[in-house]
C-alpha positions as CSV (number, residue, x, y, z in Angstrom):
1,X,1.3,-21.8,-3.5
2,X,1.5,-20.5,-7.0
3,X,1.7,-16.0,-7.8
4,X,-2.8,-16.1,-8.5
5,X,-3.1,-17.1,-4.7
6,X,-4.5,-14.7,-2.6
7,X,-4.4,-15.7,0.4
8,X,-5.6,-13.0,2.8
9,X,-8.9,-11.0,2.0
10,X,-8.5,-11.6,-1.5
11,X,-4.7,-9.9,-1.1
12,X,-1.8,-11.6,-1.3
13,X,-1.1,-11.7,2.5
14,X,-1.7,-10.1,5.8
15,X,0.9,-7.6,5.4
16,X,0.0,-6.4,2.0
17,X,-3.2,-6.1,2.6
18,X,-2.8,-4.2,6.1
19,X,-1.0,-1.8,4.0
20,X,-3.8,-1.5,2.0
21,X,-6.4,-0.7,4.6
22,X,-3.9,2.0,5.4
23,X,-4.3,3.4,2.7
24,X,-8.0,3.3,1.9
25,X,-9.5,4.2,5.1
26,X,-7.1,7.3,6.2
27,X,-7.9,10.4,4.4
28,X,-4.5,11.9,4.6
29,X,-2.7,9.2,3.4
30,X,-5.6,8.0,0.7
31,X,-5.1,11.6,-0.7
32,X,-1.4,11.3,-0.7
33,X,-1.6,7.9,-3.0
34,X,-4.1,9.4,-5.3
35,X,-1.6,12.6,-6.1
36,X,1.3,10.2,-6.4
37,X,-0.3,7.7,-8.6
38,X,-1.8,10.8,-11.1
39,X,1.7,11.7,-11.5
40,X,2.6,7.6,-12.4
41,X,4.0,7.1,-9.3
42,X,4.1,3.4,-8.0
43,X,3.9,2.0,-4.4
44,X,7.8,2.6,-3.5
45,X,7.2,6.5,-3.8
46,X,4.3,6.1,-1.8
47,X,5.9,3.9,1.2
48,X,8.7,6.6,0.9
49,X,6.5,9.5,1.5
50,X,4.1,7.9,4.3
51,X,7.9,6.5,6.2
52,X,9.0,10.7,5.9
53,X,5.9,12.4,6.4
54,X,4.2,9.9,9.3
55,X,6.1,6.7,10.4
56,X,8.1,4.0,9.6
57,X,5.0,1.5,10.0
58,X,1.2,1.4,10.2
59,X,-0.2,2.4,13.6
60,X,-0.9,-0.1,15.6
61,X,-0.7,-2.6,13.5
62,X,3.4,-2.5,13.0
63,X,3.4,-3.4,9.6
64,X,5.9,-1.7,8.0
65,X,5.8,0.4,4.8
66,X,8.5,-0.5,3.0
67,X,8.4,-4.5,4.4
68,X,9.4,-6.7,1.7
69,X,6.7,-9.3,2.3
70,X,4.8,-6.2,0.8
71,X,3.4,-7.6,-3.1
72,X,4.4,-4.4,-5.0
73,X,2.6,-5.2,-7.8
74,X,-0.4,-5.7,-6.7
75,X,0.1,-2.5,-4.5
76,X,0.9,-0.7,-8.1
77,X,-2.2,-1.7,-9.4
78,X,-4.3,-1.3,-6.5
79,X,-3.1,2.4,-6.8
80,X,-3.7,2.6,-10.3
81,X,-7.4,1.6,-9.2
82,X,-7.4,5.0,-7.1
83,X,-7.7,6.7,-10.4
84,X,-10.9,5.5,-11.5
């Protein structure tokens, strides 16, 4: 599989785009990645503010934050995306 797959959803896998659902469909934490990514903040400020301020992983699904099956880059310019 080359880097241009994407293999889940149109993400690169499961786990990255888990994270992303996170993101998107809770207000709290959608608000949170806008604020950081106004200021050019990147995904690994993000994961470290959700892991402080809510848990260690997505609920219910256990996919953690800060799992390094997580495609950061695409993460970065997902949140970028926010901004439009």
């Amino acid at each position: 599989m080359n880097n241009n797959d994407k293999s889940y959803n149109g993400w690169k896998n499961y786990e990255t785009w888990n994270v992303w659902l996170w993101i998107t469909n809770k207000e709290g934490i959608y608000a949170l990645a806008r604020s950081i990514a106004k200021r050019g903040g990147n995904y690994d400020e993000l994961a470290n503010e959700l892991i402080e301020e809510f848990d260690s992983k997505t609920s219910g699904d256990s996919v953690a934050w800060d799992s390094p099956r997580l495609d950061r880059n695409e993460l970065n310019n997902a949140m970028v995306e926010l901004l439009d």
